[in-house]
C-alpha positions, -999 to +999 in steps of 0.1 A: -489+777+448-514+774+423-499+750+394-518+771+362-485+801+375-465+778+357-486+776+328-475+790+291-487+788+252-459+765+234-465+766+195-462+731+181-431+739+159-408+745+188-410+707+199-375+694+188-379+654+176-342+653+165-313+667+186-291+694+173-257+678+153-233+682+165-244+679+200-229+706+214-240+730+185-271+735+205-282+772+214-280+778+252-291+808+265-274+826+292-300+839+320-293+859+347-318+870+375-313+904+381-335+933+385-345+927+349-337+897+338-305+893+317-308+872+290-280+867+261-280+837+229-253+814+229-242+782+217-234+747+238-200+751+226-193+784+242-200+773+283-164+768+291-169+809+286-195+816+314-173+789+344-144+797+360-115+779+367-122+757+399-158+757+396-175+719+389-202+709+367-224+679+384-231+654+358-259+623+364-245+594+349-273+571+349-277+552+315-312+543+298-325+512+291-353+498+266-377+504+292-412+504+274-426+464+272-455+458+248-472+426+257-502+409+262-522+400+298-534+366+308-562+360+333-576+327+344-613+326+322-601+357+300-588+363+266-554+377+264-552+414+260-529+441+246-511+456+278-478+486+277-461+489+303-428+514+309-406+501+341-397+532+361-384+517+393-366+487+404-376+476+436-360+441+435-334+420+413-366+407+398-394+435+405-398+466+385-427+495+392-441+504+363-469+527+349-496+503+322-522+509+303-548+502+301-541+505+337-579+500+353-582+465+335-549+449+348-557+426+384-535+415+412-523+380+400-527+386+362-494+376+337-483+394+313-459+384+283-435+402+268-420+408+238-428+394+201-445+358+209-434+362+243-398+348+239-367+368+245-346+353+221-328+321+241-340+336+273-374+322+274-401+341+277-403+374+297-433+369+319-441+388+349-470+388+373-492+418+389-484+417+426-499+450+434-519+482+423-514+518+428-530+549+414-525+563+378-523+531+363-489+521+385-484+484+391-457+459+406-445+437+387-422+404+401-408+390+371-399+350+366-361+358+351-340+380+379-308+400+384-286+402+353-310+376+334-337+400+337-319+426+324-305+410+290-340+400+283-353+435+287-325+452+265-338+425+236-378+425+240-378+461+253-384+501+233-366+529+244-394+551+262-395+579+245-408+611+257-447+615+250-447+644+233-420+628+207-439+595+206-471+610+197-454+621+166-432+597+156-420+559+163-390+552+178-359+540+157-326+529+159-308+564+158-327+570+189-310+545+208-280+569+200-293+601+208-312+593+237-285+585+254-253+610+271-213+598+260-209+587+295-238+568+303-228+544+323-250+532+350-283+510+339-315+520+358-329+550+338-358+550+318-361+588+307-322+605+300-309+632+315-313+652+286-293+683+299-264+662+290-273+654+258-255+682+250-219+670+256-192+662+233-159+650+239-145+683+223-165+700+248-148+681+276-115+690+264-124+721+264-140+725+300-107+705+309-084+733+294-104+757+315-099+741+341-136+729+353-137+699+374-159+670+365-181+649+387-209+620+381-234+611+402-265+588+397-298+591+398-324+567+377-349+588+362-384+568+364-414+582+341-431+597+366-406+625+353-433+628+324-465+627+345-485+659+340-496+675+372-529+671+380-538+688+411-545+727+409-521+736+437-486+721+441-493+711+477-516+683+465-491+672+440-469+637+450-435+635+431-428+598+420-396+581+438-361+578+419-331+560+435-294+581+433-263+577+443-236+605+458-205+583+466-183+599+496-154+605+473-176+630+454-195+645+481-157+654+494-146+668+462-181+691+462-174+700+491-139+711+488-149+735+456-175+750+477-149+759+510-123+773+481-152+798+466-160+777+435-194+768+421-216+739+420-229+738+381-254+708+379-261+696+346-295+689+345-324+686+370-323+654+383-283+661+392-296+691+414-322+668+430-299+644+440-273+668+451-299+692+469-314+657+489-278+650+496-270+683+512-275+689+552-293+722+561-256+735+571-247+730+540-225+701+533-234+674+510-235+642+522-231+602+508-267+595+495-280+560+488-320+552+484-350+569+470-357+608+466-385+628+459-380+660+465-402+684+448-386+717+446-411+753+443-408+787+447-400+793+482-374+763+484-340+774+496-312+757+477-282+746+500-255+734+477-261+743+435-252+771+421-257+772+386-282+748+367-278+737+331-309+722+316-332+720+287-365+738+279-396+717+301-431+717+298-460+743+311-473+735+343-447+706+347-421+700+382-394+707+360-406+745+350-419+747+391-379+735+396-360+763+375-387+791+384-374+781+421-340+786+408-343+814+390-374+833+401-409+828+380-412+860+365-375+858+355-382+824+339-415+836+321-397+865+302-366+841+295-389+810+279-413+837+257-375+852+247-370+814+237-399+809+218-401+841+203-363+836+186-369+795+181-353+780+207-361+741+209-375+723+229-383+696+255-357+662+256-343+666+224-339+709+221-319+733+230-305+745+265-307+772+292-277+784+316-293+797+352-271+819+378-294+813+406-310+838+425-316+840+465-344+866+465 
């Protein structure tokens, strides 16, 4: 499909930089693909309302790190340079994929330093080297500390990477290390949040609890090729970046079981229904899932397992709007985002959300 069908004017003002407080005070609206699409304003709060008592949300459990390295390139015969680079990948105890920039000047072989002076507190210094070069300034890099070391040294020298469309208006700060980040984060690897479950409080559990929704965490690591634009002009020519999940057997079981008693799969967010659709056989039944995904889901995909998607507002002509007009239908998506921006909804990572009954049509 052409990629400017998923295209739409977003004012400005309707870019949240702060998330809603309390959490789950956020507006969600309710849409429903029907013959005309049904679309009803609610809050966060009030989704216990629209489950049923056996059906299970999916939640991705991955935890963000200070993923975005400021540091400075050294080449045999060259001056140092400034060089940014945000990890998306690990590949290795001690090698991370990562996008830089300025991209076209880094080499094979170069180091770069890390962090203020290049010292990680009583780490050392952070230093990696270039091993290899891919397109849209995407490099390997193999790092001298590894495995655990590696990772303390990051959390001290390292930014959290915010979104680009929040960075471009305001620096990073501490509060963000908060808010960026959902109550049961738990698993280190991600350098973007699931921000569908930004949402959730622990009232809200209790209250899903009372009603008697099941709960269920998977992992995937969301890399920051989840905030690459798409370039190409049809979505055939577009290639998703890789992220590494996890489905355990014990929940793929569990999924399972709700699906052969009539309940619903509710994923919250879009990278729990990517890992959850990758995990599912064409018959049906979801499977343990270990390794890399990256499926890119269109119009014309035909889902196996999810149900019902929770998620946040995403960008025109993005994977994420391509995802839930799969879900949902693109016409029905188009009338319920102007509805959102017409009534000041919010959004992006840190605005409000949408509840999607999918449709098979």
């Amino acid at each position: 499909m052409r990629v400017d069908f998923f295209d739409f004017d977003l004012p400005e003002e309707s870019i949240a930089l702060r998330p809603a407080s309390p959490r789950d005070s956020a507006r969600l609206l309710v849409v429903r693909a029907e013959s005309d699409p049904v679309l009803a304003d609610h809050r966060v709060s009030e989704l216990p309302n629209f489950l049923r008592a056996g059906d299970a949300l999916v939640f991705n459990d991955t935890k963000v790190i200070p993923a975005q390295l400021e540091g400075i390139r050294h080449r045999e015969g060259a001056g140092g340079q400034q060089v940014s680079a945000t990890l998306h990948m690990r590949t290795a105890p001690d090698v991370w994929k990562a996008f830089a920039k300025p991209g076209k000047r880094i080499r094979i072989g170069d180091r770069i330093e890390f962090g203020h002076s290049g010292n990680a507190c009583l780490l050392g210094s952070l230093t990696a080297t270039v091993e290899e070069k891919g397109e849209g300034g995407e490099v390997t890099l193999r790092f001298d500390l590894s495995g655990p070391a590696l990772d303390e040294a990051i959390a001290v020298v390292g930014h959290i990477p915010l979104p680009p469309y929040i960075a471009a208006k305001r620096p990073e700060d501490a509060q963000d290390r908060k808010d960026y980040q959902t109550i049961y984060a738990r698993e280190e690897g991600a350098v973007a949040a699931p921000t569908a479950g930004l949402h959730f409080t622990p009232g809200l559990f209790a209250a899903l609890d009372a009603a008697g929704i099941e709960r269920h965490f998977v992992t995937l690591h969301v890399g920051a090729g989840t905030f690459l634009p798409v370039k190409a002009e049809d979505t055939t020519e577009h290639r998703m970046h890789q992220e590494i999940g996890y489905v355990s057997a014990g929940v793929a079981a569990s999924l399972n079981a709700v699906k052969r008693r009539g309940g619903r799969i509710v994923c919250v967010g879009t990278t729990s229904l990517r890992l959850i659709e990758s995990a599912t056989a064409e018959d049906g039944m979801i499977k343990p899932w270990s390794g890399a995904t990256d499926i890119f889901i269109t119009p014309g995909y035909r889902f196996k397992a999810v149900d019902m998607l929770m998620t946040n507002f995403h960008l025109p002509k993005s994977t994420l709007f391509m995802l839930v007009s799969a879900f949902c239908g693109l016409e029905t998506m188009r009338s319920a985002y102007s509805h959102a921006i017409s009534t000041g909804y919010r959004f992006y990572s840190y605005g409000d959300a949408c509840l999607l009954f999918r449709t098979d049509k």
